[in-house]
C-alpha positions in Angstrom: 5.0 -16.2 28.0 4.3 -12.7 29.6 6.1 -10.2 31.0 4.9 -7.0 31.6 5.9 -3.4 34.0 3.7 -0.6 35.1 5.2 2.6 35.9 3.9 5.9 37.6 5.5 9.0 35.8 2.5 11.6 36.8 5.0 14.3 36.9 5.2 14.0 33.3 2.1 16.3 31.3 2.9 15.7 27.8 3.8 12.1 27.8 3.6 9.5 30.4 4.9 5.6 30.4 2.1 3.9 32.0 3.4 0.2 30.8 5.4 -1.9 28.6 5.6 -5.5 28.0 5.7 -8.8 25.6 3.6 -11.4 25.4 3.4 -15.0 23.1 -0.1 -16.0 23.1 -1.8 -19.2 22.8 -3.7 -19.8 20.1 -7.2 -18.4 19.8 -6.0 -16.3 23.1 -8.4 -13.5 23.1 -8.7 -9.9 25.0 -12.4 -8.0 25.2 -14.2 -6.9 24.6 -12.7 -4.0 27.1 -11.5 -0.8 27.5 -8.5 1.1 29.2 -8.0 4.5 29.9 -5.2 5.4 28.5 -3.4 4.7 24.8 -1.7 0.9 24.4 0.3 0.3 21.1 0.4 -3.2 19.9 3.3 -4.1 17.3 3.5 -7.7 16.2 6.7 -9.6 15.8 5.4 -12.9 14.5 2.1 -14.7 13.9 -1.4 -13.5 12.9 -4.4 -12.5 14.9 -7.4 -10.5 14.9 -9.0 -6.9 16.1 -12.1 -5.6 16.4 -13.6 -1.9 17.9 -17.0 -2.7 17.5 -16.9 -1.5 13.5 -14.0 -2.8 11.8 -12.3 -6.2 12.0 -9.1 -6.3 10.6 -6.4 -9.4 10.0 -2.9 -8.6 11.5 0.4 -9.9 11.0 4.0 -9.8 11.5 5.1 -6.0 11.1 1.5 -4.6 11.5 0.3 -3.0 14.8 -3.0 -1.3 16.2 -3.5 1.2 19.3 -6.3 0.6 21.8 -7.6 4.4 21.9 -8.8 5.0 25.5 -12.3 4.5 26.5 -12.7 2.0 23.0 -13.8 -1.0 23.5 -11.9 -3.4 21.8 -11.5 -7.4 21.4 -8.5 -8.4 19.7 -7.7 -12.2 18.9 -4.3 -14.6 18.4 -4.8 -16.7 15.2 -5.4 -20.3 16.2 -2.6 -21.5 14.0 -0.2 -19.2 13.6 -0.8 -17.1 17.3 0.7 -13.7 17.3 3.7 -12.5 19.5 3.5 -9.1 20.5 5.2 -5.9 22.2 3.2 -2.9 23.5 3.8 0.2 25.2 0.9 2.5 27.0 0.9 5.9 27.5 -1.5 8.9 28.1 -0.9 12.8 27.6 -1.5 16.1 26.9 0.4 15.3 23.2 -0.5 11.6 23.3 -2.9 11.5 21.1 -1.2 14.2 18.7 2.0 12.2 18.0 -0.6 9.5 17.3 -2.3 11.7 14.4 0.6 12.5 13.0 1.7 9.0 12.8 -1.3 8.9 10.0 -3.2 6.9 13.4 -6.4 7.9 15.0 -9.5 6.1 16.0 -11.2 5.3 13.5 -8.4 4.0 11.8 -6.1 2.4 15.1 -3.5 0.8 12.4 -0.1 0.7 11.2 2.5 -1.2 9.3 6.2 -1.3 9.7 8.6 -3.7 8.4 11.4 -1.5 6.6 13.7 -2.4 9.4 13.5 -3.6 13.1 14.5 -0.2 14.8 10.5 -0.2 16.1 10.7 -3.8 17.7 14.3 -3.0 18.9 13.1 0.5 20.8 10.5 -1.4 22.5 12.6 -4.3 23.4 14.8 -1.3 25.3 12.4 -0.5 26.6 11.3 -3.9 28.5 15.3 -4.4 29.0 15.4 -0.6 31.0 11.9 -2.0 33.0 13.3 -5.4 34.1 16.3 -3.4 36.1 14.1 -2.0 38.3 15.8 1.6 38.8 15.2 4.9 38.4 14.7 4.8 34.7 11.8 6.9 34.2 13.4 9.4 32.0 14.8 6.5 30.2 11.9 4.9 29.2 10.0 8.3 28.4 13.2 8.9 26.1 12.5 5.6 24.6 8.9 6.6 24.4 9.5 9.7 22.0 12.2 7.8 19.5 9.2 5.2 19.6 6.5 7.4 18.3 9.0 9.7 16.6 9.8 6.2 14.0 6.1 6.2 13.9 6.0 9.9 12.7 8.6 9.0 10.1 7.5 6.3 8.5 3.9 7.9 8.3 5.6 10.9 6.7 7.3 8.4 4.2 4.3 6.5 3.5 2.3 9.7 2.4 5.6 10.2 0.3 4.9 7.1 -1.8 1.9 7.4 -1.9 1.7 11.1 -3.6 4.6 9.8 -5.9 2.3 7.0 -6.8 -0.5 8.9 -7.1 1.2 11.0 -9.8 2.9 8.7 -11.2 -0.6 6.9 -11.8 -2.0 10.4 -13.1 0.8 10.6 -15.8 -0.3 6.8 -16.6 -4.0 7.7 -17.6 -2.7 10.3 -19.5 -0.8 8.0 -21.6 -4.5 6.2 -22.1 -6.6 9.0 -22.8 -3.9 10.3 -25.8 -3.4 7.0 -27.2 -7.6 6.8 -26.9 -7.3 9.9 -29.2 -4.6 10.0 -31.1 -3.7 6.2 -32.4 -5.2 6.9 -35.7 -2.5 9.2 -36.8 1.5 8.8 -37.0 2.7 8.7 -33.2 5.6 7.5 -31.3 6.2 6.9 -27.9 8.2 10.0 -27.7 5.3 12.4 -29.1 3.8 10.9 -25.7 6.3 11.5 -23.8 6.6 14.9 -24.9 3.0 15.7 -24.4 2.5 14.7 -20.6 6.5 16.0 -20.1 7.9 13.4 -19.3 11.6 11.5 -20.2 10.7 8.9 -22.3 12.9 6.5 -20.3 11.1 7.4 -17.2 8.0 7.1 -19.0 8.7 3.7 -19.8 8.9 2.3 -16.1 6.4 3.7 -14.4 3.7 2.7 -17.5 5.0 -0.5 -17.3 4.9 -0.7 -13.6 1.5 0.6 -13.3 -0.1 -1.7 -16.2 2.4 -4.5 -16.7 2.9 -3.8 -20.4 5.1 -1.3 -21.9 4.1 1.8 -23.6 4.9 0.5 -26.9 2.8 -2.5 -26.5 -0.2 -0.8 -25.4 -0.2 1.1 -28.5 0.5 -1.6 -30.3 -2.6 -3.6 -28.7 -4.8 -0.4 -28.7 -4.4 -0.3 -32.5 -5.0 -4.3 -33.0 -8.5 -4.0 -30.8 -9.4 -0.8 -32.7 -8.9 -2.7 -35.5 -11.2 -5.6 -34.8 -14.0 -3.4 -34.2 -13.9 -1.8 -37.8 -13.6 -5.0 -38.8 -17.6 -5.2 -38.3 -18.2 -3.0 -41.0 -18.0 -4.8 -44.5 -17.5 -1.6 -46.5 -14.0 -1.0 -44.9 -11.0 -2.7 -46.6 -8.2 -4.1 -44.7 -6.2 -1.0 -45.9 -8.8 1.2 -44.8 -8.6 -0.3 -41.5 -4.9 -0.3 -42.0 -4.7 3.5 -41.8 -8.0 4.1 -39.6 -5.4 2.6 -36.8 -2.1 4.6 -37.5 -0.3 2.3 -40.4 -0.1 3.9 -43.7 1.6 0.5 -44.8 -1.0 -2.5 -44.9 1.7 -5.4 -45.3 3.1 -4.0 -41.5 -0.1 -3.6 -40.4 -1.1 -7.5 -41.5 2.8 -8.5 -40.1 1.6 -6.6 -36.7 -1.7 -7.7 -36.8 -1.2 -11.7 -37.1 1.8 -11.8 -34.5 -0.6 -10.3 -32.0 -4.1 -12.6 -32.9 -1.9 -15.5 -34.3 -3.8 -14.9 -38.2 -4.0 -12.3 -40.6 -6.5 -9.7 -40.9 -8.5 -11.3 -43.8 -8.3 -14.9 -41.4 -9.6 -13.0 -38.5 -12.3 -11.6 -40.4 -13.4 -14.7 -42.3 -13.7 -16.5 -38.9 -15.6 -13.1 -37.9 -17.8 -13.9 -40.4 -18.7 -17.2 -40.2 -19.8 -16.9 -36.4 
């Protein structure tokens, strides 16, 4: 299935609608290599494929899209199982490219993923629905055009969002690492950590344990046990040297901690250290 417009808005300088369409491939369709001269915007609504620019190939699927820069040759590829279904949209402009950039899409890196809701594949499918009337519907579709590109914009702008949380949420992470590095020898609790890097020790919590799967607790916990093993190398240390080399002053909690994480006790592990 194919169904595709063409349009002549020349009037227009900072945007015009050269073509919108849909198409279901076949599998192992393929396009390219070529070029246009203008910008095309692919956005897949089911199925896999393939595209290539000559450096990077890159696996699409459902929610993903790439742009055909102009005067780039491309080849891009329907899966031969699972073919892709596609909408596009071409344009050129003053501001094409522009809106483009500031969708976090340029050409070096022609690709995008959206998939928190269908407001993308819905503006499109206007789109095609305003072309198939066959009117004057040029404003129309340049309308469509902008709310298109603007949802592009927006979920660029909330993508770098996430990621500069998650970027400092992992910062707050390693510093969890480096003071537990440095510090588990002595008498410290979760919220002395806390504390230090400033953060609620609740909040703390989740984004440790999101980050490395394992509480902050339990890293400590495990931090200590490991530390432990290693002294264990050295025959002049006791086990209540070790004890409070790793943070417990009490040797009977640091045995009860020690066996439920390595299954024996410390004088068991270190026998069977031994005797290998």
């Amino acid at each position: 299935m194919l169904e595709k417009y063409y349009f002549d808005q020349s009037d227009q300088t900072d945007l015009n609608v050269y073509r919108c369409g849909i198409e279901k491939c076949k599998p192992g369709y393929s396009w390219g290599p070529g070029l246009r001269d203008h910008f095309i915007v692919h956005y897949i609504l089911n199925g896999e494929g393939t595209f290539y620019d000559g450096k990077t190939t890159k696996n699409l699927h459902q929610g993903d899209g790439f742009v055909i820069f102009p005067n780039r040759l491309v080849t891009y590829t329907a899966n031969s199982n699972v073919p892709w279904t596609y909408s596009w949209v071409g344009f050129q402009g003053l501001k094409a490219e522009s809106f483009l950039n500031k969708a976090g899409i340029d050409i070096e890196l022609p690709f995008f993923t959206y998939k928190k809701d269908d407001k993308l594949k819905d503006c499109l499918s206007t789109m095609i629905s305003v072309a198939r009337l066959n009117t004057s519907s040029e404003l129309m579709l340049l309308g469509h055009l902008y709310i298109f590109l603007s949802l592009l914009i927006q979920n660029n702008h909330e993508t770098s969002q996430h990621l500069s949380k998650s970027f400092e949420q992992e910062k707050y992470v390693r510093k969890v690492i480096e003071f537990i590095s440095k510090n588990y020898s002595g008498k410290i609790s979760i919220s002395d950590i806390a504390s230090y890097i400033g953060l609620d020790r609740s909040y703390l919590y989740v984004i440790f344990n999101r980050f490395m799967n394992i509480s902050p607790q339990n890293f400590l916990i495990n931090y200590r046990v490991e530390r432990a093993v290693d002294l264990m190398q050295n025959p002049e240390l006791t086990i209540g040297d070790i004890s409070r080399s790793v943070g417990y002053e009490d040797p009977f909690q640091f045995s009860k901690i020690f066996k439920k994480i390595k299954g024996v006790s410390p004088s068991e592990f270190r026998n069977n250290l031994s005797e290998h």
